[in-house]
C-alpha positions in Angstrom: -14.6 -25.2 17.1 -14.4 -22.6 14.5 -11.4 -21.3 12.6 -11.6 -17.2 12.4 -12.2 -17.1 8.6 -15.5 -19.3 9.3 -16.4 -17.4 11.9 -16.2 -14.0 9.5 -18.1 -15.9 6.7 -20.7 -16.7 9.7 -21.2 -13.6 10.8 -21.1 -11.9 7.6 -24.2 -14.1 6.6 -26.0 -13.6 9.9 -26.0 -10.0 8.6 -28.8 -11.0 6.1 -29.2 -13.5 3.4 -26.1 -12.7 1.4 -24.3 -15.4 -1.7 -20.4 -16.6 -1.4 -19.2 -14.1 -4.1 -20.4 -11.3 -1.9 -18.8 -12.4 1.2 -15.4 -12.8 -0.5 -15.9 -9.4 -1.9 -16.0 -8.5 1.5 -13.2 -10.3 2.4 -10.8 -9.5 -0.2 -8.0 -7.6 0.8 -9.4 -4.2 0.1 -12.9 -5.4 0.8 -14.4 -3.5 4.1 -13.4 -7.0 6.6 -10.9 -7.8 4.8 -9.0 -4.7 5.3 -9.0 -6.5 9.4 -8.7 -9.9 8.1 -8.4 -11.0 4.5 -9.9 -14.2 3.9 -9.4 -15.5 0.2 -12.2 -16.8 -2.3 -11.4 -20.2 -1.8 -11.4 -20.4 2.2 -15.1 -18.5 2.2 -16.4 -21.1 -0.4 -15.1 -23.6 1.9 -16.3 -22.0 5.3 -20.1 -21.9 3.8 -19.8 -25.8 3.4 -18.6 -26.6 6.7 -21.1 -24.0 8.0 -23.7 -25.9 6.4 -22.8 -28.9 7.5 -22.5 -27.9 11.1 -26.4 -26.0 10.6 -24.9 -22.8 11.4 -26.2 -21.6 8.0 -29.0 -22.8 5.5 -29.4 -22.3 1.6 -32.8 -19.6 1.3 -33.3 -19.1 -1.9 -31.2 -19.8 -5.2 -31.0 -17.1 -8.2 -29.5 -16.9 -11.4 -26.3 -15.8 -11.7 -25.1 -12.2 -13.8 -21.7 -14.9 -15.5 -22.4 -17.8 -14.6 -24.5 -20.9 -12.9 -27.0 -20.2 -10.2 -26.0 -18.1 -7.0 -27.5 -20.2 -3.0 -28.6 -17.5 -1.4 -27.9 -18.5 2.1 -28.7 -17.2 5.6 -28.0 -18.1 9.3 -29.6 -20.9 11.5 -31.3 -20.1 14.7 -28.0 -22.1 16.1 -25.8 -20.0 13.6 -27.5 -16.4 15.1 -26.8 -17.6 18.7 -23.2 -18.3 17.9 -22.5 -15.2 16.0 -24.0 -13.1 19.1 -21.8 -14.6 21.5 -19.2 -14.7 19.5 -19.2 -10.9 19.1 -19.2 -10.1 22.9 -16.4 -12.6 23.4 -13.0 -11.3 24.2 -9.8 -13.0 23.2 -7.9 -14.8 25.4 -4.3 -14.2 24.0 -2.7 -10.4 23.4 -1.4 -12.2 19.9 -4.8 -12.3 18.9 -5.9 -8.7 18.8 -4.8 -8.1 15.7 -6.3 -11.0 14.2 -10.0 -11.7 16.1 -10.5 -8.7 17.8 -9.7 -6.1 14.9 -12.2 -8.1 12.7 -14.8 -8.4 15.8 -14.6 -4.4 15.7 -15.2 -4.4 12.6 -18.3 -6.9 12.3 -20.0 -4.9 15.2 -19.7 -1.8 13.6 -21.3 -3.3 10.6 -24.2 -4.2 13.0 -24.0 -0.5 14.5 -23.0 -2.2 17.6 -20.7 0.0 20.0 -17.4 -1.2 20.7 -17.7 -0.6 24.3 -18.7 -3.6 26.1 -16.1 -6.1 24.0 -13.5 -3.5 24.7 -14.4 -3.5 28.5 -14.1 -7.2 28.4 -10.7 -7.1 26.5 -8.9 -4.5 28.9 -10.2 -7.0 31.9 -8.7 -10.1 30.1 -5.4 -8.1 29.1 -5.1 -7.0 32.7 -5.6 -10.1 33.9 -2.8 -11.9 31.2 -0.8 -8.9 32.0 -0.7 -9.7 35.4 -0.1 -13.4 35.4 2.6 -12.6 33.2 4.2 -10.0 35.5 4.5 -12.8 38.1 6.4 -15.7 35.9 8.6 -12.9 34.9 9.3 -11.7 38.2 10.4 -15.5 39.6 12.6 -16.2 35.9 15.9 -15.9 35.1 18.0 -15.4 32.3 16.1 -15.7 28.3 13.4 -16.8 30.4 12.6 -13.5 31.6 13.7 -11.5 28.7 11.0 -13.5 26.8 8.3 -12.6 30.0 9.3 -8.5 29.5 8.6 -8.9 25.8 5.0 -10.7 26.1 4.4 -8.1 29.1 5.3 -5.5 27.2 3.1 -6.5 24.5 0.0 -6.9 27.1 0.8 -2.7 28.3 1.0 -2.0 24.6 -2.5 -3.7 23.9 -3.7 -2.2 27.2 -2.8 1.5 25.5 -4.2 0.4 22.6 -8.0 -0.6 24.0 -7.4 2.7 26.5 -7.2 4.5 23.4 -10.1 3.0 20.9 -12.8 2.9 24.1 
């Protein structure tokens, strides 16, 4: 299982053979993912190992570096390419996690010049679908219980507006 930042760094090398410093530039809290979802230096350097050691991305090439010692040039497995396409289509299963995963995902696929469409379709369903099972616990609770049910509902109509609005 792979945290979020790893699965950025992944699919930010599946993009092409690309170094660490570059990714984290991406990252970086003004960088163009990391406006979604910063991940800092020392988490990317740390992702590309673990990567590596899972096979989900190989070292290509190594170059010198502009400041300093050489640059690995790196690039996706077969394994890694596979997991970053699925990935990508993947909806998430909680509403809490729109504004983490599925902002980034919108981002990465745009990167690719891949529509939005079909992950959005897939959200709305498992929103609906959260939304609904939700609107039953609340209905048979009492007390904090169910204020605590009307909040996470309401969250779930506020994320269905949301993916009405961006499809």
């Amino acid at each position: 299982m792979l945290s979020l930042a790893e699965w950025i760094v992944l699919t930010l090398v599946d993009e092409g053979p690309t170094h660490g410093f570059a990714i984290a530039s991406l990252t970086a809290e003004d960088g163009a993912v990391g406006r979604a979802w910063h991940v800092p230096r020392p988490i990317v350097y740390r992702s590309l190992d673990r990567l590596g050691t899972l096979d989900l991305v190989r070292v290509e090439s190594t170059e010198a570096g502009r400041r300093g010692p050489q640059r690995s040039i790196l690039t996706s497995t077969e394994a890694g390419a596979q997991a970053t396409a699925e990935w990508l289509e993947r909806p998430v299963g909680h509403v809490r996690e729109m504004r983490s995963e599925l902002l980034v995902k919108l981002a990465l696929r745009l990167r690719r010049d891949l529509p939005p469409g079909t992950l959005v379709a897939a959200q709305r369903e498992t929103v609906a679908r959260v939304r609904l099972a939700i609107e039953r616990q609340r209905d048979a609770e009492t007390g904090f219980g169910r204020i605590l049910l009307t909040w996470r509902y309401e969250n779930a109509l506020a994320a269905e507006r949301f993916l009405d609005a961006i499809s």
